[in-house]
C-alpha positions in Angstrom: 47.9 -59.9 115.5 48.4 -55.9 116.0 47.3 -54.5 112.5 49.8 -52.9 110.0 49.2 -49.3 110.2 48.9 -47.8 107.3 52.3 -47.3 105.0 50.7 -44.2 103.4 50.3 -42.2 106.4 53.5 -43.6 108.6 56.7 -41.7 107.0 59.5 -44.2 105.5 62.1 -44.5 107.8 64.9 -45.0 105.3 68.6 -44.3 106.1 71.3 -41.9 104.6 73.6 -44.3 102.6 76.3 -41.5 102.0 79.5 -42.0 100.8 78.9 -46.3 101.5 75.5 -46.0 98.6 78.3 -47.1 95.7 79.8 -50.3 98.2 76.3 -51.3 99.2 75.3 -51.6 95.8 78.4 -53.0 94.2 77.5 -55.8 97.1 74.0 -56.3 96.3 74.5 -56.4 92.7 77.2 -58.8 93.2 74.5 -61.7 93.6 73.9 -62.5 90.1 70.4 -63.8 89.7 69.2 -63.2 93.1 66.7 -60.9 93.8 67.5 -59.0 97.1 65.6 -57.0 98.9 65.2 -55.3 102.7 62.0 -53.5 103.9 60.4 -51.6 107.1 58.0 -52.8 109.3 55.4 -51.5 107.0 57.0 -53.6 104.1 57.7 -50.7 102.2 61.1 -51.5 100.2 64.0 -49.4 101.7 66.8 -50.9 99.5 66.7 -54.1 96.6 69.3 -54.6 94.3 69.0 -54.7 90.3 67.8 -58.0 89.9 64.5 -57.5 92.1 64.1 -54.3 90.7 64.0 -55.5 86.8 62.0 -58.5 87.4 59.2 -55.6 89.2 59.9 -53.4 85.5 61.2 -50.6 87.6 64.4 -48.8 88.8 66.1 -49.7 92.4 65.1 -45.6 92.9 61.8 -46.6 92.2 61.7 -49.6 94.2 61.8 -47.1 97.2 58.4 -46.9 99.8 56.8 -49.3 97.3 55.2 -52.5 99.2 54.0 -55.5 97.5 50.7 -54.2 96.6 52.2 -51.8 94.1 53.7 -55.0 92.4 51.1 -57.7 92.4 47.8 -58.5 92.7 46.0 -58.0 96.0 45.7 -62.0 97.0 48.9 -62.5 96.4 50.0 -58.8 98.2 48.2 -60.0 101.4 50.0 -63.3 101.0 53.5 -61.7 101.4 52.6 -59.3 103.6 51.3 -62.3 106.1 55.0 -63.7 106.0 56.7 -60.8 107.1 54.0 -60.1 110.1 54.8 -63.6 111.3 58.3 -62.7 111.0 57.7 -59.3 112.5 55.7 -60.9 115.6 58.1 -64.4 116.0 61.0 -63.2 115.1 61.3 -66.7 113.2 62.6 -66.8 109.5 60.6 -68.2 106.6 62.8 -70.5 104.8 63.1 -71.9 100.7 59.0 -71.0 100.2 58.3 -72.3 96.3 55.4 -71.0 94.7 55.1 -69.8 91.1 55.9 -66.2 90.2 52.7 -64.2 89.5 54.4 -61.5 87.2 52.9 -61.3 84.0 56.0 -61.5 82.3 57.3 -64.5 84.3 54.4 -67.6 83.4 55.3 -70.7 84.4 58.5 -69.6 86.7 59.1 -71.5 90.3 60.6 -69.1 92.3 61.9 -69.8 95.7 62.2 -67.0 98.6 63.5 -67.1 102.0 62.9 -64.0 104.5 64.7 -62.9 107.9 64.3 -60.5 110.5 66.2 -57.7 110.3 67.2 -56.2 113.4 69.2 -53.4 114.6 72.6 -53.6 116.6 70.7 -54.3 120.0 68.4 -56.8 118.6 65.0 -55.2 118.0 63.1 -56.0 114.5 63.1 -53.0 112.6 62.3 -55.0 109.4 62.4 -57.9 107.0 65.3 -58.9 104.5 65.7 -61.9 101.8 66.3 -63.3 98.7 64.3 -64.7 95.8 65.6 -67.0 93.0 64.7 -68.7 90.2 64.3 -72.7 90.7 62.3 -73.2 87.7 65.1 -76.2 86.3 65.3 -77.8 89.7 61.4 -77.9 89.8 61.2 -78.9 85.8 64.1 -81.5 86.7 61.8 -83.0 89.7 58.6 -83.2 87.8 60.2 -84.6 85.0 61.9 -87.3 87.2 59.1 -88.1 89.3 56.9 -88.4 86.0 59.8 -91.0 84.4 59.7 -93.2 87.8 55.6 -93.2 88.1 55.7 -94.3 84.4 58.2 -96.9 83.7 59.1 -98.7 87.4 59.7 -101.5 86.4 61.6 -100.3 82.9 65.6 -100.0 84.3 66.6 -98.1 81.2 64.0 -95.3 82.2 65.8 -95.4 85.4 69.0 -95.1 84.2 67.9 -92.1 82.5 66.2 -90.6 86.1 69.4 -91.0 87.7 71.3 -89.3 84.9 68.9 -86.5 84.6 69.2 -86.1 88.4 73.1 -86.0 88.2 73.2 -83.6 85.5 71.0 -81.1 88.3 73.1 -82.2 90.8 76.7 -81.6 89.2 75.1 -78.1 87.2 73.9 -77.0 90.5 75.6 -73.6 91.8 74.6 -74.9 95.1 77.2 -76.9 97.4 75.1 -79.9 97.7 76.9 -83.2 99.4 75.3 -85.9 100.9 76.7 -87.0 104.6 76.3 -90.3 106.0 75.4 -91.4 109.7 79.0 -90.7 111.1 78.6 -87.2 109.0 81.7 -88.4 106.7 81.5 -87.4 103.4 79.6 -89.7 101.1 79.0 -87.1 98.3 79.9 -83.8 96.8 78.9 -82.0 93.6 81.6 -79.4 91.7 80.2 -76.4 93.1 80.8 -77.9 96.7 84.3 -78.5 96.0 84.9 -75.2 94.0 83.3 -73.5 97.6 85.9 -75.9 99.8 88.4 -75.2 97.5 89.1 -79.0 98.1 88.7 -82.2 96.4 87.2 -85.8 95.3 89.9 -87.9 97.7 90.2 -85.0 100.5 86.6 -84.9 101.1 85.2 -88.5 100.3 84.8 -90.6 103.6 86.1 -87.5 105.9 84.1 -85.4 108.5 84.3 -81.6 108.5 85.8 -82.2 111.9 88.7 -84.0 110.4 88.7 -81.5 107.4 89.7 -78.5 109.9 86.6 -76.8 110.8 86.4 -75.9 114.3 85.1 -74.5 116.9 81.4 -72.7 117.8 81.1 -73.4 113.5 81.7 -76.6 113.9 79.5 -77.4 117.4 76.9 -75.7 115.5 76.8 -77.7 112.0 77.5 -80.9 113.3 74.1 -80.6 115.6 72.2 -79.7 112.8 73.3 -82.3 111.1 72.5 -84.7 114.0 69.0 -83.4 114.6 68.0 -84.6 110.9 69.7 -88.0 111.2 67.3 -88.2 114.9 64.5 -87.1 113.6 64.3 -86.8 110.0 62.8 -83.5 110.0 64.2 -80.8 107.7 66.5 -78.1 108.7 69.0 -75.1 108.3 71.8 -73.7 109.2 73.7 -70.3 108.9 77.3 -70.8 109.9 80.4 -68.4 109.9 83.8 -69.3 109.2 86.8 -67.3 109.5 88.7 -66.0 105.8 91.5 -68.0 104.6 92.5 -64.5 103.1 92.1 -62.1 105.9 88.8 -60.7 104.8 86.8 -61.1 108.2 83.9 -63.7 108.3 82.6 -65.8 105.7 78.9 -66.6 105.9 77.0 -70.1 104.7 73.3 -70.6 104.8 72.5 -74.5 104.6 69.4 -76.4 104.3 69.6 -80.0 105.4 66.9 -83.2 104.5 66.7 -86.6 105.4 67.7 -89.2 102.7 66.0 -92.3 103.8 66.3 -95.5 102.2 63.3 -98.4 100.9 61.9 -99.1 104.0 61.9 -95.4 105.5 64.7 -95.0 107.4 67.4 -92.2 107.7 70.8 -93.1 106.4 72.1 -90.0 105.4 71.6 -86.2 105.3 71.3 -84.4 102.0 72.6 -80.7 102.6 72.6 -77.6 100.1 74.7 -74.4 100.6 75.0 -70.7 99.3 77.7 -68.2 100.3 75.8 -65.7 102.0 78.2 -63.7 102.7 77.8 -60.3 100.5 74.2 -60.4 101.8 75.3 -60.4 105.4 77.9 -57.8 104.3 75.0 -55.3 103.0 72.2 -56.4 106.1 75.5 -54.9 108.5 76.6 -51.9 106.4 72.7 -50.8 106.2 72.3 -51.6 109.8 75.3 -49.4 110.3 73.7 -46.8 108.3 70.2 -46.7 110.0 71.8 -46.2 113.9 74.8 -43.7 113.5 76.0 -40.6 112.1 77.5 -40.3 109.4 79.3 -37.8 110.0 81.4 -38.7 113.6 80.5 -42.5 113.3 79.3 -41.7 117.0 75.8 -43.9 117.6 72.6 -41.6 116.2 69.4 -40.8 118.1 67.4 -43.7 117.5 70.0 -45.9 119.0 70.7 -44.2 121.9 66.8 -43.6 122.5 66.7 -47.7 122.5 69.5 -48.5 124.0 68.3 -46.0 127.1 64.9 -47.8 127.1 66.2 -51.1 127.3 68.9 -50.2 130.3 65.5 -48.7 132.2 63.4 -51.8 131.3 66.3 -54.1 132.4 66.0 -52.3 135.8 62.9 -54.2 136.8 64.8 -57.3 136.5 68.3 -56.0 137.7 68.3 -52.8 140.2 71.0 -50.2 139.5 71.7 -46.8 138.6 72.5 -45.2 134.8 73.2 -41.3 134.0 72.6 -39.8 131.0 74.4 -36.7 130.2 73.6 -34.0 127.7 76.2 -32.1 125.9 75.7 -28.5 123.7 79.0 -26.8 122.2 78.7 -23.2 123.1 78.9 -20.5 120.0 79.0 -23.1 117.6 76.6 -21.5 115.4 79.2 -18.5 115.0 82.0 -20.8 113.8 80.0 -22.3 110.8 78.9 -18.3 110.1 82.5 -17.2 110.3 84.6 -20.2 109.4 82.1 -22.4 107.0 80.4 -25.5 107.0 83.5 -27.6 106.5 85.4 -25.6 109.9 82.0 -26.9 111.8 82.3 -30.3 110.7 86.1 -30.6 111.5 85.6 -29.3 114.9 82.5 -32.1 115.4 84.5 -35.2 114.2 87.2 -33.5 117.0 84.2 -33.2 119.6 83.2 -37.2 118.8 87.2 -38.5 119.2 87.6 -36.2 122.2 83.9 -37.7 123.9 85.6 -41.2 123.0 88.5 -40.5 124.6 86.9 -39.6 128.3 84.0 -42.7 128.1 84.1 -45.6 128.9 83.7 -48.4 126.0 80.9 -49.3 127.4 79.0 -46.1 127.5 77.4 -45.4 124.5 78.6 -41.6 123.0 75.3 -40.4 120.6 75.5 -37.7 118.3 71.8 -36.0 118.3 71.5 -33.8 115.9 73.7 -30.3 115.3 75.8 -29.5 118.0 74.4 -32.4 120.4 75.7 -34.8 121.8 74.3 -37.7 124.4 76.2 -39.8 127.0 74.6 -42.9 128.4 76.5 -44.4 131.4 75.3 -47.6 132.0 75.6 -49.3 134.4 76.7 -46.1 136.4 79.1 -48.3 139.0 78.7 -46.9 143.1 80.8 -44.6 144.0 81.0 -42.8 141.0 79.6 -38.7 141.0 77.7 -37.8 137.7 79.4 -34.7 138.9 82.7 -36.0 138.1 81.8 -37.2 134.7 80.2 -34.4 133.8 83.5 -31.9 134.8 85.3 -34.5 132.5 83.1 -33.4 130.2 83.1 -30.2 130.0 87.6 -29.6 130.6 87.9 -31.7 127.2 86.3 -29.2 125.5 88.2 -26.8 126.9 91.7 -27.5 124.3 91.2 -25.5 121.0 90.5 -27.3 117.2 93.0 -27.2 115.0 90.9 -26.5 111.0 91.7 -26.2 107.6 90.9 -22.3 108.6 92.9 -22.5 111.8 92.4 -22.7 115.7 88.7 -22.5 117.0 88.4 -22.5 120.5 85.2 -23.7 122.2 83.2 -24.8 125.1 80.4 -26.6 126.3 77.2 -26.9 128.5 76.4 -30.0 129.8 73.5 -30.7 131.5 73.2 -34.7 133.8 70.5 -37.0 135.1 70.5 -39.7 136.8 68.0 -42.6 136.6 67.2 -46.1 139.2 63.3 -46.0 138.8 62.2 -48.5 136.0 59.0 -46.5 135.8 60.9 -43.8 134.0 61.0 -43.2 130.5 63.8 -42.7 128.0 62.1 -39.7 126.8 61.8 -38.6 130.6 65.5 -38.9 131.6 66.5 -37.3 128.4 64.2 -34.6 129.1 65.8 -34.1 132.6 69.1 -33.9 131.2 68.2 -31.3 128.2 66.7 -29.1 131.3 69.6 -29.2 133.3 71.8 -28.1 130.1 70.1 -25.3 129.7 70.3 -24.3 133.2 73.8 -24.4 132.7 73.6 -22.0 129.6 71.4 -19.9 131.8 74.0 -19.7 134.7 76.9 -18.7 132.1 77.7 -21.9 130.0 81.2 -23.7 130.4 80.3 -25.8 133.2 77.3 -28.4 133.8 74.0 -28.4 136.1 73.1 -31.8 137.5 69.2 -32.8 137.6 67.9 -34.0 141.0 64.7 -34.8 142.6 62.6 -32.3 139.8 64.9 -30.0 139.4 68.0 -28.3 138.2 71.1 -27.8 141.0 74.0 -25.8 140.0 77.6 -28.0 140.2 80.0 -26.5 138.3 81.3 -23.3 137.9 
């Protein structure tokens, strides 16, 4: 396993919420009892909600760039920070882990975590996410159960009292637990499961969620899971996504299913316990958001275009083809935020970004770099098609002036184009041909572009 480098000396890589900070934490916070957290790939905390940040005895503020080592004792730090490698490196969650909470303040607590990867929007780990809650009366409720059967076996009033104890769990629970039998109808379901269907007793009992009106790739998906236990009686979960019955987008259920066998050892049933994740998928996409575009134009940010650019080179071993990548600077625009103000300047960029849309294709990717930068990745760039074409697009929709707050700004731009169909290149090696030939194009009296081919820079356009 690659070792961790070290989280004092590798700068925390945590985004600007902006204007989303107050949404992100009304979401977070609205888990009530859940501790929440996200972190690097150092597993330095980058965002936790209140609840994980009062059981540590600090502030969510303070939570920030803090790892587990800062929290607990050193065993137990290297313990954690295990999980989240293997997560890191597998890309595999770690599900419903029990242990006992070592705070000081917390003796005697059973706390149960589960961890994901967190990953940005083309799929690469950038992190770890997940929750931890207290299970302290679930584990009480099993010990004390467990202790009542051992003792009194053969005494029916003692189990009586099991099976009521176990019911009082099971119908306090906040968890939708229900219990399915071998044709996955309905055999059981406790209040919070019917509170969460918003459903019944005598709708549910003896039906399949088939028959209920769940469908499609929600159903294919939760009926194999439920299959795989009742084959092999291994445990399981599940995340499924359903649509909203009130227009809000997606609603999001994480499951974990077990085997209910009977006396002589044989599955007759699945046991299966849901939480509305939904908030928590909310927050993971809203701080994904966050981390790979500007906030500003909502155009993608430099980080994502740099990865999306490697992996479109690296996909060229497999797949031959041809991409461009295209380098934009506005001309003079240093002189409107000196004459016209900050505000002018960041007008005339949200303009720049819809404009930029407006000429791409949706499946080039449109990057703001920093500033007065902007990046175009074509890809795939289809035959026939001239960079030089795309590149005069470029540049003639920046030719129409900005209407501001202060009035009309007119503008231009230099833009500078590479072309790439050698997987040995590098993103940082394209982009680097394309910021060359810009600045030929400034050289040679800006407004127009300058292609870069075969090492170096050939006038297009004017």
């Amino acid at each position: 396993m690659t070792p961790r480098p070290d989280p004092d000396t590798t700068p925390l890589a945590t985004p600007s919420l902006g204007l989303d900070a107050l949404l992100l934490t009304n979401l977070l916070a609205a888990q009530d009892g859940t501790s929440i957290f996200f972190k690097d790939r150092h597993g330095r905390f980058i965002r936790v909600n209140a609840e994980c940040a009062r059981l540590a005895g600090r502030s969510p503020e303070e939570m920030i760039g803090l790892t587990d080592r800062d929290l607990t004792d050193e065993e137990h730090a290297a313990e954690l920070l295990a999980d989240e490698e293997r997560i890191l490196a597998t890309g595999e969650p770690m599900l419903a882990k029990r242990e006992f909470d070592r705070l000081a303040d917390q003796p005697g607590t059973m706390v149960e975590t589960s961890k994901f990867p967190l990953r940005d929007m083309s799929g690469a780990i950038i992190g770890t996410f997940g929750w931890t809650r207290d299970v302290t009366p679930w584990a009480v409720a099993g010990e004390r159960m467990t202790r009542l059967a051992e003792e009194s076996a053969e005494a029916h009033l003692d189990l009586v009292l099991v099976e009521a104890q176990l019911r009082d769990v099971l119908e306090g629970s906040s968890e939708a637990i229900a219990k399915h039998d071998r044709e996955l109808r309905y055999e059981y379901i406790n209040p919070a499961g019917l509170r969460l269907r918003r459903s019944t007793h005598e709708r549910m009992i003896g039906r399949t969620d088939r028959e209920l009106g769940m469908a499609g790739e929600a159903l294919t998906t939760w009926e194999a899971a439920l299959r795989r236990v009742l084959e092999t009686g291994q445990p399981g979960a599940v995340e499924i996504s359903v649509p909203s019955t009130q227009g809000a987008g997606e609603l999001w259920f994480h499951t974990t299913l077990s085997a209910n066998r009977d006396a002589h050892g044989t599955v007759v049933a699945v046991l299966s316990s849901t939480r509305d994740v939904t908030e928590a998928k909310r927050a993971e996409a809203d701080l994904l958001r966050q981390a790979t575009h500007d906030s500003l134009t909502g155009l993608a940010n430099r980080a994502l275009l740099t990865d999306r650019l490697d992996h479109a080179l690296k996909r060229m071993k497999r797949h031959p083809g041809r991409l461009a990548v295209l380098f934009l600077d506005l001309d003079g625009f240093k002189a409107v935020n000196d004459q016209h103000g900050h505000a002018a300047g960041d007008q005339l960029l949200v303009e720049v970004a819809r404009r930029l849309r407006q000429v791409t294709r949706d499946e080039d990717t449109v990057a703001r770099f920093g500033g007065d930068e902007f990046v175009i990745l074509c890809d795939p760039l289809p035959d026939g098609v001239r960079v030089e074409d795309i590149a005069a697009r470029l540049v003639e929709a920046m030719t129409a002036p900005v209407t501001t707050d202060v009035g009309e700004v007119r503008l231009s731009a230099s833009v500078g184009a590479a072309t790439a169909d050698d997987p040995r290149l590098t993103a940082a090696m394209v982009l680097r041909h394309a910021d060359s030939a810009m600045y030929a194009a400034k050289a040679r009296g800006r407004n127009g572009f300058t292609v870069f081919l075969d090492g170096s820079s050939v006038l297009a356009h004017p």
